[in-house]
N, C-alpha and C positions, 0 to 999 in steps of 0.2 A: 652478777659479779662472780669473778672465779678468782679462786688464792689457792696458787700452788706452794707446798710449803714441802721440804726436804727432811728438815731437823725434826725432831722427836717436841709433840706440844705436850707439856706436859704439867702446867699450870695455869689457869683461867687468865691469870694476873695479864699474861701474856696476849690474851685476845681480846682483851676489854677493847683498849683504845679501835682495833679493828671496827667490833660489834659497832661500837659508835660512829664510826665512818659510814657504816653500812645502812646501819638506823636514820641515819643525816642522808644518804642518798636514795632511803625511800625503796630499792630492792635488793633480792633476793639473792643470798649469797650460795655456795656451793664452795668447801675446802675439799683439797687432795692433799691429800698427806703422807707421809711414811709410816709415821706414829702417832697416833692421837689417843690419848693417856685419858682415863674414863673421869677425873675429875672434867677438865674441859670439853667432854663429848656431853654431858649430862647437863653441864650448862645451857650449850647449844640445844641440847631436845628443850630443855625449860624455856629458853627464849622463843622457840618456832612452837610450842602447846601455846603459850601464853601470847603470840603475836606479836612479840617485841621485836624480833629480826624473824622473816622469813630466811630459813639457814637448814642447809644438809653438808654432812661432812661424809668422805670415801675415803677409807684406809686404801692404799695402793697395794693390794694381796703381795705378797713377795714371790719371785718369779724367776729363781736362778739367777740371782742377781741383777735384773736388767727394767728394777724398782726405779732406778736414775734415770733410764731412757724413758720408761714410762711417762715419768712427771716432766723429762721434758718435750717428751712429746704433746702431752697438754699446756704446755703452756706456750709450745708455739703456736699450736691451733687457737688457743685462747687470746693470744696477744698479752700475756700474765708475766711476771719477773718472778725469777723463782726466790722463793726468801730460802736463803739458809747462810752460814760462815762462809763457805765457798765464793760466791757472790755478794758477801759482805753484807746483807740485808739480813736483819731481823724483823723478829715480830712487831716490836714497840715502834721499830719505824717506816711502817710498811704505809702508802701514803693514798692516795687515790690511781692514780699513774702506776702503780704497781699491778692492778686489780687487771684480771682477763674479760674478757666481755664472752659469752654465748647467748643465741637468741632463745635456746631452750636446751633444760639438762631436765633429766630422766633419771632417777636412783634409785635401786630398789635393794632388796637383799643380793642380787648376785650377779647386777648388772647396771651398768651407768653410761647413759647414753648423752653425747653434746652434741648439738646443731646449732648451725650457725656461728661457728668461732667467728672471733673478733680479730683474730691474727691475720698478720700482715702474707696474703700469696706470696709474695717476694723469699720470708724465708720460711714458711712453711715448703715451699718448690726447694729452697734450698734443706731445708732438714731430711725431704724424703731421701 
């Protein structure tokens, strides 16, 4: 599951209901984010040590400003809805239909690899 997020996460409170969507469908999440603030990034390593959500999170490096295209460039690959005020979508009501699909993600320190997006050819042909 992929959750592309814009806005700055910057309390857990915020990704509970998520975690639990995620826990309830049994796999492995993967966030993109702009800001992921280290209360909420620390939660997520304690759930993926202890097995409760398999979960990796990727700050979106900043990039001359072109952090916006990035994320939405994975989330059309992804088939994902971007959460943030722009698109009227927050955290607390991000629902399953929000979530991106990839058949495999790869993260590491300085590199984050998706195959397999779930997004629709139709507008990923139109976003190139």
């Amino acid at each position: 599951m992929v959750l592309v997020v814009s806005d700055k996460i910057d309390h857990i409170q915020n990704l509970l209901p998520i975690l639990e969507l995620v826990k309830k469908a049994k796999k492995p999440l993967v966030i993109f984010s702009m800001d992921l603030q280290d209360e909420p990034a620390s939660t997520l390593v304690y759930n993926n040590k202890k097995g409760i959500v398999s979960c990796a999170a990727v700050n979106i490096p900043w990039a001359g400003g072109v952090e916006q295209d990035n994320l939405k460039d994975i989330a059309v690959m992804t088939g994902a809805t971007i959460v943030d005020n722009e698109h009227m979508l927050t955290l607390p009501q991000v629902r399953m239909e929000h979530f991106g699909r990839a058949r495999f993600t790869k993260v590491n320190e300085f590199d984050t690899s998706i195959v397999g997006g779930g997004g629709s050819p139709e507008k990923i042909e139109e976003r190139i």
